[in-house]
PDB file as gemmi writes it, atoms N, CA and C in Angstrom:
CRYST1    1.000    1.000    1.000  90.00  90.00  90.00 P 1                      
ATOM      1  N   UNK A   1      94.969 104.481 102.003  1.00  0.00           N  
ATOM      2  CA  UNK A   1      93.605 104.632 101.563  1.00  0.00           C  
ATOM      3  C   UNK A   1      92.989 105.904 102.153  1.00  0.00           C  
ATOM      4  N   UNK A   2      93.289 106.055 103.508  1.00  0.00           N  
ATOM      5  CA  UNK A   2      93.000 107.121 103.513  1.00  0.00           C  
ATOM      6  C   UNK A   2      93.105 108.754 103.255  1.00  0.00           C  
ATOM      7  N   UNK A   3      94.657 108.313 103.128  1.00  0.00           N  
ATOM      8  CA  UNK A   3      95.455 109.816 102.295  1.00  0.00           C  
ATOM      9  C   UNK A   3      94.636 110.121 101.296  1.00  0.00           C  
ATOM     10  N   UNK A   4      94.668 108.763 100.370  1.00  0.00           N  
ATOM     11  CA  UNK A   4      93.572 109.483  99.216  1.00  0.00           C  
ATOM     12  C   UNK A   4      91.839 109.511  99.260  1.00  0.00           C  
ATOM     13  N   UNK A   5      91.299 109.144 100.315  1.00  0.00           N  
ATOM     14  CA  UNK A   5      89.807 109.809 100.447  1.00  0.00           C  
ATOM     15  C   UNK A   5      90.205 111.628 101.050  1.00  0.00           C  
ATOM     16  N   UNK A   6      91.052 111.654 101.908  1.00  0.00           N  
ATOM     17  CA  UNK A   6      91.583 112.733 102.075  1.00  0.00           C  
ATOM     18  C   UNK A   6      91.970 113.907 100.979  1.00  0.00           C  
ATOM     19  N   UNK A   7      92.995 113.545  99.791  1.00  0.00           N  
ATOM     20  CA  UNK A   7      92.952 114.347  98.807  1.00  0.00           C  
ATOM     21  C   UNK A   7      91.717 114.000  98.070  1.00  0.00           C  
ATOM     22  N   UNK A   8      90.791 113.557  97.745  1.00  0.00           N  
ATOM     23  CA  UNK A   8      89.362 113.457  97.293  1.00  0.00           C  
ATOM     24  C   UNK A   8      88.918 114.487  97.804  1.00  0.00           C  
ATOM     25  N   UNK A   9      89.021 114.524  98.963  1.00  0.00           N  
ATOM     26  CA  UNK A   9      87.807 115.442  99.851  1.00  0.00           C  
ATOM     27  C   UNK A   9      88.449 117.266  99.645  1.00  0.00           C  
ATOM     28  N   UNK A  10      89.616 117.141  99.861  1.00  0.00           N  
ATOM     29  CA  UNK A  10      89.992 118.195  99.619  1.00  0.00           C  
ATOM     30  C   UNK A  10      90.244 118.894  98.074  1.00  0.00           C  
ATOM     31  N   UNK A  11      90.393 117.905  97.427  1.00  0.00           N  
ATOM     32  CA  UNK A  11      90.053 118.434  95.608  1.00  0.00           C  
ATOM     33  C   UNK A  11      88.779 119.058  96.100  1.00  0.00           C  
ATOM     34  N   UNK A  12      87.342 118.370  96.101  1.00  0.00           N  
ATOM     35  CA  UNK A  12      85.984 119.055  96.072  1.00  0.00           C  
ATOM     36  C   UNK A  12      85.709 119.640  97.003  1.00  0.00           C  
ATOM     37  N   UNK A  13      86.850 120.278  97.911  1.00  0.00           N  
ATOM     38  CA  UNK A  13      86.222 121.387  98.710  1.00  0.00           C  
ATOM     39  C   UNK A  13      87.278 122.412  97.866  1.00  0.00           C  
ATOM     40  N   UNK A  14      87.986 122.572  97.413  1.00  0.00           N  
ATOM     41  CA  UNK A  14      88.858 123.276  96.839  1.00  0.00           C  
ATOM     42  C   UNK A  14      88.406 123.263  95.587  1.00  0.00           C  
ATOM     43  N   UNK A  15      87.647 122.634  95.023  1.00  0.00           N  
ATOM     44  CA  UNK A  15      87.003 122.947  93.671  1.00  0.00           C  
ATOM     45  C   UNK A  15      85.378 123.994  94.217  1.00  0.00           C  
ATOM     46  N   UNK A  16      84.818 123.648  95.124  1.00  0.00           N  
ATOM     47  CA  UNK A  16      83.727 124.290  95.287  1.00  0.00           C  
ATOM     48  C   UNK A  16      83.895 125.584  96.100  1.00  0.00           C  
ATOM     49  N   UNK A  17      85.092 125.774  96.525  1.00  0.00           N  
ATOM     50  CA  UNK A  17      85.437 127.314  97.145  1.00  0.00           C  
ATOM     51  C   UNK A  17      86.045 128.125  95.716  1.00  0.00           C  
ATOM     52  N   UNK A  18      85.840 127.325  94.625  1.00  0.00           N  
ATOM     53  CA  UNK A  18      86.129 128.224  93.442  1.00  0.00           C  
ATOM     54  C   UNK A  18      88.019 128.190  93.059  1.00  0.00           C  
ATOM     55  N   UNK A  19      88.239 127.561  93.799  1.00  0.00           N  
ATOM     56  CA  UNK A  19      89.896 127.745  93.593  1.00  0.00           C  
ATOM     57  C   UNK A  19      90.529 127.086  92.590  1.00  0.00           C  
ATOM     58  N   UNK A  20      91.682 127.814  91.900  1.00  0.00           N  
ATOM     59  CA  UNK A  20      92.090 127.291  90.566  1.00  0.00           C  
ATOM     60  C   UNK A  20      92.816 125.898  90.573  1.00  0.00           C  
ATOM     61  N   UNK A  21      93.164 125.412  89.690  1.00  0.00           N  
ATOM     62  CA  UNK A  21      93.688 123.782  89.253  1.00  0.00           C  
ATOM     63  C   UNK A  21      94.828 123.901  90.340  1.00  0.00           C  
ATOM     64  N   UNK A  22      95.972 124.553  90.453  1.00  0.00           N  
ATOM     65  CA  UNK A  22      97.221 124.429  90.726  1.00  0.00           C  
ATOM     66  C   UNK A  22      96.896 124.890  92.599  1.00  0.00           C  
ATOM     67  N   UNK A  23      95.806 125.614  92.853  1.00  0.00           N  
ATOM     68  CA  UNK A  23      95.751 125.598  94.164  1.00  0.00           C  
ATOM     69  C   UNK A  23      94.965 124.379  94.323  1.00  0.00           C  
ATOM     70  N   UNK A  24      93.951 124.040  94.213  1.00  0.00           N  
ATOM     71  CA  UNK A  24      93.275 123.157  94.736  1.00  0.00           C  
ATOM     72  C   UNK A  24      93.945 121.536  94.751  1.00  0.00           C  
ATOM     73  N   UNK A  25      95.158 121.366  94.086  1.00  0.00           N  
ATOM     74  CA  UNK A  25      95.961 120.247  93.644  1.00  0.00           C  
ATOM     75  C   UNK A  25      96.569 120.416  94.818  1.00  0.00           C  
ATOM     76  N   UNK A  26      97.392 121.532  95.190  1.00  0.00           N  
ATOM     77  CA  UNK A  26      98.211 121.876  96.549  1.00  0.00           C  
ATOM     78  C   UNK A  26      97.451 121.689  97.626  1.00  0.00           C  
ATOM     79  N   UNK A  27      96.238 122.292  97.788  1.00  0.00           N  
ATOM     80  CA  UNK A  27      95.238 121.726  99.126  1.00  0.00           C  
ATOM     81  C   UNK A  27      95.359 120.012  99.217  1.00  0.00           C  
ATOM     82  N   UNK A  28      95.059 119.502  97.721  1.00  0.00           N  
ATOM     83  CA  UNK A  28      94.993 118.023  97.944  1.00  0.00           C  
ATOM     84  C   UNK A  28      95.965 117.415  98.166  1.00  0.00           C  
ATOM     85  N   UNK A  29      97.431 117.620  98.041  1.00  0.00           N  
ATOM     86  CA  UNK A  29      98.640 117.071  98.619  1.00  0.00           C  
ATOM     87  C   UNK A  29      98.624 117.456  99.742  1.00  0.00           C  
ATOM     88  N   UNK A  30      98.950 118.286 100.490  1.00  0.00           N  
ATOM     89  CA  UNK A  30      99.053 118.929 101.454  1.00  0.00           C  
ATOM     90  C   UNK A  30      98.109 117.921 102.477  1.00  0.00           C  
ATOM     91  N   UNK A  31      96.961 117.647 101.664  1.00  0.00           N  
ATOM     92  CA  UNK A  31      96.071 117.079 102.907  1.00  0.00           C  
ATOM     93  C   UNK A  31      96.315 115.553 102.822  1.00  0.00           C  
ATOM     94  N   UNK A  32      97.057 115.022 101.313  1.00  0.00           N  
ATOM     95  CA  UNK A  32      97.418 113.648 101.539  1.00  0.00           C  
ATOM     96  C   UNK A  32      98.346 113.369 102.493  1.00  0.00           C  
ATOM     97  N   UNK A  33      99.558 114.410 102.448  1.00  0.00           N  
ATOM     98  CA  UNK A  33     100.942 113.721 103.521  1.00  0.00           C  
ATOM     99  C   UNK A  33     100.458 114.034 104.650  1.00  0.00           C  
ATOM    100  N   UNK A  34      99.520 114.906 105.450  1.00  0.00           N  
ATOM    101  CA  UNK A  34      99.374 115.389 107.080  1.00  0.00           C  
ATOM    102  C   UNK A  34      98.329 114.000 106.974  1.00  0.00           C  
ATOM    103  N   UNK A  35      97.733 113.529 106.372  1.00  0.00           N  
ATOM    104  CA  UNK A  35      97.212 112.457 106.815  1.00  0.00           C  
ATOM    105  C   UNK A  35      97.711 111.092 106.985  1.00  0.00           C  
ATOM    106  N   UNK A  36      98.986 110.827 105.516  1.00  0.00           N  
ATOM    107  CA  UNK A  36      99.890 109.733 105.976  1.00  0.00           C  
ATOM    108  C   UNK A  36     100.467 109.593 106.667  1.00  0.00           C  
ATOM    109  N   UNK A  37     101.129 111.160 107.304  1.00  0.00           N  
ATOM    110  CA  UNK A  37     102.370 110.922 108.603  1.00  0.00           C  
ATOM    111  C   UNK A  37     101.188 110.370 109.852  1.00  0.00           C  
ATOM    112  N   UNK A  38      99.943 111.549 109.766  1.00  0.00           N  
ATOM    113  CA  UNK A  38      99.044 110.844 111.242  1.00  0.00           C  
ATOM    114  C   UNK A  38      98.674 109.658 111.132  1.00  0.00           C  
ATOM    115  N   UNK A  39      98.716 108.720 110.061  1.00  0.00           N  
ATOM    116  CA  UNK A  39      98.512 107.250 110.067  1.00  0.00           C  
ATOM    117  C   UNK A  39     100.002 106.834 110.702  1.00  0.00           C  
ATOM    118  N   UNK A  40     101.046 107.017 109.925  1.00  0.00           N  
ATOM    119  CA  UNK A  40     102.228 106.598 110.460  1.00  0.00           C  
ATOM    120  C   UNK A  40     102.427 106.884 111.697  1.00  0.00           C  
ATOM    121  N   UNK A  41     101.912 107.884 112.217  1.00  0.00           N  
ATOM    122  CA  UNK A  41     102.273 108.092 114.029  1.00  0.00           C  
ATOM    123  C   UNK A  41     101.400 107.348 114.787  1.00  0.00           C  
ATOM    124  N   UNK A  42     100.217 107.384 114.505  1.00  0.00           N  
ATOM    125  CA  UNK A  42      99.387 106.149 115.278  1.00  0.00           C  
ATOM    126  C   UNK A  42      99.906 104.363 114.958  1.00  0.00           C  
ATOM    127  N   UNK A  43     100.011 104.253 114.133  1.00  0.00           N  
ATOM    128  CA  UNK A  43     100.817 102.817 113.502  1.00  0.00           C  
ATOM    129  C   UNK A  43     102.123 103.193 114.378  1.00  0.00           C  
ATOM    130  N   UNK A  44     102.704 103.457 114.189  1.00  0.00           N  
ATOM    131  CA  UNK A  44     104.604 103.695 115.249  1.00  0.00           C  
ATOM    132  C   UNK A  44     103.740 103.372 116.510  1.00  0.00           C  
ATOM    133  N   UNK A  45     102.764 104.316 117.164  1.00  0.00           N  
ATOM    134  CA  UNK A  45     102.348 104.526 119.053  1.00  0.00           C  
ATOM    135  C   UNK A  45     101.848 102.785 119.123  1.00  0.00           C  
ATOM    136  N   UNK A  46     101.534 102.304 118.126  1.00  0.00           N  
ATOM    137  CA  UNK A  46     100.513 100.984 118.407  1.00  0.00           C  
ATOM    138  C   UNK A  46     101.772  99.680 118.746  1.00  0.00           C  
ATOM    139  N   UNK A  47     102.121 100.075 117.447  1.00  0.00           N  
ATOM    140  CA  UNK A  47     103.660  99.303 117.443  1.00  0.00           C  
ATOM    141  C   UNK A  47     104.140  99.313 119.053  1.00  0.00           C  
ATOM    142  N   UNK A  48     104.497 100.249 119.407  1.00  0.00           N  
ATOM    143  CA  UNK A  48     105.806 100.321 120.814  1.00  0.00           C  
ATOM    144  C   UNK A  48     105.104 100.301 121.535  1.00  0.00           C  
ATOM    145  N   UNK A  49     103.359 100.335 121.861  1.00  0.00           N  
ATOM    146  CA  UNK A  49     102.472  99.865 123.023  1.00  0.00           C  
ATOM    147  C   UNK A  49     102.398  98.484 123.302  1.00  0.00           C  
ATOM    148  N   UNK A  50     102.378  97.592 121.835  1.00  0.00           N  
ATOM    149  CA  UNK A  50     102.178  96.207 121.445  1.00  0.00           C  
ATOM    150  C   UNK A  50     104.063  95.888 122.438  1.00  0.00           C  
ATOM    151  N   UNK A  51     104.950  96.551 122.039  1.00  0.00           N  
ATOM    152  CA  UNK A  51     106.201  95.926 122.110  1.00  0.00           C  
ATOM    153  C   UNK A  51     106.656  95.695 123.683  1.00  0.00           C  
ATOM    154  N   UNK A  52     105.617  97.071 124.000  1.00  0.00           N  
ATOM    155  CA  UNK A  52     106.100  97.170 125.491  1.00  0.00           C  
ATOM    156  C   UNK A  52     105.373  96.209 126.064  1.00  0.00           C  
ATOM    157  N   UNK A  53     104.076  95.625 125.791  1.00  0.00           N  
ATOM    158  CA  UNK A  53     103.394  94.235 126.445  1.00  0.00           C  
ATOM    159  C   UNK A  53     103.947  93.487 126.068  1.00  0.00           C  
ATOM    160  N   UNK A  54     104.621  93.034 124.877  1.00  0.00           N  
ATOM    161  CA  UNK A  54     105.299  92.116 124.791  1.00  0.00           C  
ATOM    162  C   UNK A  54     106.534  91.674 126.030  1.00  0.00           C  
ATOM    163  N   UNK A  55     106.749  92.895 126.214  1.00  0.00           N  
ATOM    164  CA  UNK A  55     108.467  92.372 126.968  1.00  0.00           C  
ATOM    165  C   UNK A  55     107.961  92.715 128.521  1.00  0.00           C  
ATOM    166  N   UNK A  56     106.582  93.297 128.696  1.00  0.00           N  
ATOM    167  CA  UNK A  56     106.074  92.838 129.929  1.00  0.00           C  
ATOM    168  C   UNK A  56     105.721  91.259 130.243  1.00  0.00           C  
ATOM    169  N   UNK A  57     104.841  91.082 129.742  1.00  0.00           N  
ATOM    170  CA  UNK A  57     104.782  89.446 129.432  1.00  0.00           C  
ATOM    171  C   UNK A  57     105.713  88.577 129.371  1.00  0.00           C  
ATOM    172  N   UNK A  58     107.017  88.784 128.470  1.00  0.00           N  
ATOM    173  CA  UNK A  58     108.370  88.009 128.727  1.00  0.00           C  
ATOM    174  C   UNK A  58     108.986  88.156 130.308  1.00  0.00           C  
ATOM    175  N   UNK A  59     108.960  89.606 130.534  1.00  0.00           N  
ATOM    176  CA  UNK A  59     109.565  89.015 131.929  1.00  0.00           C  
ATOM    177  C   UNK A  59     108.391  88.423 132.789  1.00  0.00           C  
ATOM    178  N   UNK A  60     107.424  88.610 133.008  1.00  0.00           N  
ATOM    179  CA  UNK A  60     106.338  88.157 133.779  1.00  0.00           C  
ATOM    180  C   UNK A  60     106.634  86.430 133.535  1.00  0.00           C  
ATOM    181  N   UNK A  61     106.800  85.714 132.372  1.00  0.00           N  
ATOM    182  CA  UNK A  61     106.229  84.529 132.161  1.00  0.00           C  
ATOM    183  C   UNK A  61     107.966  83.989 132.544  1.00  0.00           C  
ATOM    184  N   UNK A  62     109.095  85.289 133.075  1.00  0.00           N  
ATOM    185  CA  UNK A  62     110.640  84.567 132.985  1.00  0.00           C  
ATOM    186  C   UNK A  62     110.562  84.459 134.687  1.00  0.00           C  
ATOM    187  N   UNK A  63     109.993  85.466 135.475  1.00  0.00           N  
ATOM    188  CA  UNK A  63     110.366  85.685 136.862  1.00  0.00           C  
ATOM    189  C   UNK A  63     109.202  84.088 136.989  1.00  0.00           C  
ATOM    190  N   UNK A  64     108.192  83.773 136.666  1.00  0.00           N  
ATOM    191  CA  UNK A  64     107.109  82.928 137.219  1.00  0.00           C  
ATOM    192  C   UNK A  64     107.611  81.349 136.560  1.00  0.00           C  
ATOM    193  N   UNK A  65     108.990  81.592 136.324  1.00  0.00           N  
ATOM    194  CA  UNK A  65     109.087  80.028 135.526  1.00  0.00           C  
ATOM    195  C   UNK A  65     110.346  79.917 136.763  1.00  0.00           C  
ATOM    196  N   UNK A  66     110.440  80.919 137.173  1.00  0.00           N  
ATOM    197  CA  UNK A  66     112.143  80.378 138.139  1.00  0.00           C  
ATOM    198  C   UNK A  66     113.281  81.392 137.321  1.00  0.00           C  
ATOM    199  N   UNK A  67     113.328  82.641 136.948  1.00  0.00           N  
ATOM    200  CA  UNK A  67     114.763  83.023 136.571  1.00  0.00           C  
ATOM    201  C   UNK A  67     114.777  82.914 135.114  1.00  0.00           C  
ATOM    202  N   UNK A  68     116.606  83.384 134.964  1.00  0.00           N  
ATOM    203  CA  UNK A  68     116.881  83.167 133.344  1.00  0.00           C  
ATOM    204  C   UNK A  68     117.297  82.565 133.160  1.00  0.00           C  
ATOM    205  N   UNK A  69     117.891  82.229 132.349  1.00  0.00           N  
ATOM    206  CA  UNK A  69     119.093  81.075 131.758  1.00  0.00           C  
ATOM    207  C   UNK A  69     120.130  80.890 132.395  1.00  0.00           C  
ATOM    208  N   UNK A  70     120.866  81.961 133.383  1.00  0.00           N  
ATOM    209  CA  UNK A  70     121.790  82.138 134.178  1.00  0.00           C  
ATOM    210  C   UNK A  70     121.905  81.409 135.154  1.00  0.00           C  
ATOM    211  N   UNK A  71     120.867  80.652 135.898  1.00  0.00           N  
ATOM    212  CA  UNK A  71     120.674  80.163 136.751  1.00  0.00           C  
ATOM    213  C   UNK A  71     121.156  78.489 136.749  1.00  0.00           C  
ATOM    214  N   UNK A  72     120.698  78.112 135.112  1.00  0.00           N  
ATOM    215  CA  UNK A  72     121.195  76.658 134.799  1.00  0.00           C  
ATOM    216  C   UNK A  72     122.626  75.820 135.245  1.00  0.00           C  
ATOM    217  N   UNK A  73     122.439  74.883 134.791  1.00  0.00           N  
ATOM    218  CA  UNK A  73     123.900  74.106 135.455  1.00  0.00           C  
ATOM    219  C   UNK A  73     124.964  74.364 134.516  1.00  0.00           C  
ATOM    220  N   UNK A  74     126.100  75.064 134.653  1.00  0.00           N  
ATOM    221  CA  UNK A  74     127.178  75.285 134.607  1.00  0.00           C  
ATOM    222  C   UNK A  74     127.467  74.466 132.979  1.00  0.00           C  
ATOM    223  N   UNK A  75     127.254  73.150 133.475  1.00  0.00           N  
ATOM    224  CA  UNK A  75     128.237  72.016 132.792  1.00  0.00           C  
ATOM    225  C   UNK A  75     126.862  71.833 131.925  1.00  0.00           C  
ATOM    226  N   UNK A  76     125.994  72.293 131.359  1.00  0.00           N  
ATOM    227  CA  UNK A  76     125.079  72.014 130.626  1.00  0.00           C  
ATOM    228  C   UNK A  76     125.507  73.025 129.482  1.00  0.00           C  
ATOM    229  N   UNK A  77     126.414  74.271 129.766  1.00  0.00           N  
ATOM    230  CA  UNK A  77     126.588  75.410 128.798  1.00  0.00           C  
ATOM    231  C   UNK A  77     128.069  74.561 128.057  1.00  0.00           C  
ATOM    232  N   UNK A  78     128.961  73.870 128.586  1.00  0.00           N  
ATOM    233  CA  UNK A  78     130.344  73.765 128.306  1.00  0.00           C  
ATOM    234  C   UNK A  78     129.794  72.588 127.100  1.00  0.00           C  
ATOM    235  N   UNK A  79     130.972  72.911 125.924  1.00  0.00           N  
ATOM    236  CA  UNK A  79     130.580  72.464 124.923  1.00  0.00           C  
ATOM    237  C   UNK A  79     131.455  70.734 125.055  1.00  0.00           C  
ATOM    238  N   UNK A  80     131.130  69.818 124.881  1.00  0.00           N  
ATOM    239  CA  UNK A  80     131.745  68.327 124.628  1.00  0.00           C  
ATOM    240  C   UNK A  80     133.189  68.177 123.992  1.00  0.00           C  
ATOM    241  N   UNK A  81     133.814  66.938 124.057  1.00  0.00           N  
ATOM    242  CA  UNK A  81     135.022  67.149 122.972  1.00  0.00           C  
ATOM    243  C   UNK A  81     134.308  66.591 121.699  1.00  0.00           C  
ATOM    244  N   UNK A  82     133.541  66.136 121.325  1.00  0.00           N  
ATOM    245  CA  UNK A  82     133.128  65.775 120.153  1.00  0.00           C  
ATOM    246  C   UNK A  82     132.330  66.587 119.414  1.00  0.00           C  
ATOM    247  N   UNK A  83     132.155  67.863 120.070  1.00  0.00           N  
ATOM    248  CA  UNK A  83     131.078  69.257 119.596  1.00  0.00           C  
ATOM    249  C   UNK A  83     132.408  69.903 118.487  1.00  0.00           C  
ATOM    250  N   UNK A  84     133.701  69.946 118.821  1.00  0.00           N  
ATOM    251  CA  UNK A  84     134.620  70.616 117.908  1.00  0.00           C  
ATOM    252  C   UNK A  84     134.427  69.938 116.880  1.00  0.00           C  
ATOM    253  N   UNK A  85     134.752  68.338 116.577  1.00  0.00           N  
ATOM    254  CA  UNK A  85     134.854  67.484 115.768  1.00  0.00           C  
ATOM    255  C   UNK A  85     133.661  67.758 114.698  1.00  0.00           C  
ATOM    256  N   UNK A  86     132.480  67.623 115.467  1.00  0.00           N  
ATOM    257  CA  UNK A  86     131.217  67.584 114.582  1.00  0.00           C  
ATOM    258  C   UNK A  86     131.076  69.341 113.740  1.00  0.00           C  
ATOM    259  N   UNK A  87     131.816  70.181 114.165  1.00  0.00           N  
ATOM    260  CA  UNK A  87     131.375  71.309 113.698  1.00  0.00           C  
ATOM    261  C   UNK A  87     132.718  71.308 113.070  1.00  0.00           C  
ATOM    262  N   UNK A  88     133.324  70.399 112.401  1.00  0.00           N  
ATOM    263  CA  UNK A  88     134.915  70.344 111.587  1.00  0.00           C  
ATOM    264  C   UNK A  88     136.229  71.237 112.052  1.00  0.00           C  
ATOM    265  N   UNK A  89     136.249  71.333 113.703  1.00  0.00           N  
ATOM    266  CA  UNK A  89     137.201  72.203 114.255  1.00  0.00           C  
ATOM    267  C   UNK A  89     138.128  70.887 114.727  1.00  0.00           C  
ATOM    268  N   UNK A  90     138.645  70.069 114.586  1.00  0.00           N  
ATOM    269  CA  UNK A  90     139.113  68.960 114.866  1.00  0.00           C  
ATOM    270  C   UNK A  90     140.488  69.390 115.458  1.00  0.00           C  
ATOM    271  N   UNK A  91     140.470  68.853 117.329  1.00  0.00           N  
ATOM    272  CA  UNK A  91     141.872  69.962 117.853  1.00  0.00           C  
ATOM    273  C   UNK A  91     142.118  68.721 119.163  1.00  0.00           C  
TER     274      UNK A  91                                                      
END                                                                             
């Protein structure tokens, strides 16, 4: 949306500096993509600011619970003899 208030704005400044169809069309592209990539670069910076609190928060909420998964009992990871059976590996 804003690319194109952007080429808007730049058609009627490029129409009122007198400039012909094929330039003032080029001002207005020109000013649509430098404005989509600067949306896309602020959208990307927001993104990987958001991502990096995210995985602050994960470890924060992993160290304050006791550790990772690593820590669990051994014999809670080892799979049953009836876990082959049920998943049709029958041995």
């Amino acid at each position: 949306m804003a690319g194109l208030a952007a080429m808007f704005l730049a058609y009627v400044l490029g129409s009122s500096m007198g400039l012909n169809d094929t330039a003032t069309f080029m001002a207005s592209c020109v000013a649509f993509v430098a404005v989509a990539l600067w949306t896309d670069s602020r959208l990307a910076r927001r993104r990987r600011q958001a991502a990096r609190a995210a995985q602050a928060r994960r470890e924060a909420a992993r160290e304050h619970t006791g550790g990772d998964h690593a820590s669990r009992d051994a014999s809670s990871l080892t799979p049953d003899a009836e876990s082959r059976k049920r998943d049709g590996r029958a041995g």
